[in-house]
C-alpha positions, 0 to 999 in steps of 0.5 A: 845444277853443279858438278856431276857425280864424280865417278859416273864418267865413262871408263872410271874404275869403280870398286876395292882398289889392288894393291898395285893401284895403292903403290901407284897412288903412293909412289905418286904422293911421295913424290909430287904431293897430292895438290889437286885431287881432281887433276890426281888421277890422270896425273899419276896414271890411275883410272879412277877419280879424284874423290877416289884417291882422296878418300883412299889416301885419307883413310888407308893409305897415310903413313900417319894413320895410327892402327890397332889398338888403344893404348891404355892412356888413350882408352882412359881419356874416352872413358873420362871424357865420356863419363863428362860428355856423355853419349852426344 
């Protein structure tokens, strides 16, 4: 039983996102916080559902996800921690 699958609700927009949906979902974070994630989408005026938006927000959209590179500190941490751990 449970919830069913969140986007097979009819009229759900599915696929890459535009850019004018990432600026409304991140004109609307900025303003209201996200709370529930569920409630999000209609609330903001996007036709897509929550798990959607969460997933965009988390990975690509957070203002505090770092991009690029490593930097060489970082790069000698993995390599020390590997050299300890190992390839679990």
């Amino acid at each position: 039983m449970g919830r069913s699958p969140c986007c097979d609700e009819n009229g759900l927009k599915k696929g890459p996102w535009t850019p004018e949906e990432d600026q409304i979902l991140v004109d609307y974070i900025d303003k209201h916080g996200h709370g529930s994630w569920r409630a999000l989408p209609k609330l903001a005026g996007l036709n897509r559902c929550g798990k959607s938006c969460r997933l965009r927000w988390t990975n690509y959209l957070r203002p505090d996800i770092k991009r690029g590179k490593f930097s060489e500190e970082e790069e000698q941490t993995i390599l020390h921690l590997h050299s300890i751990l190992g390839n679990k």
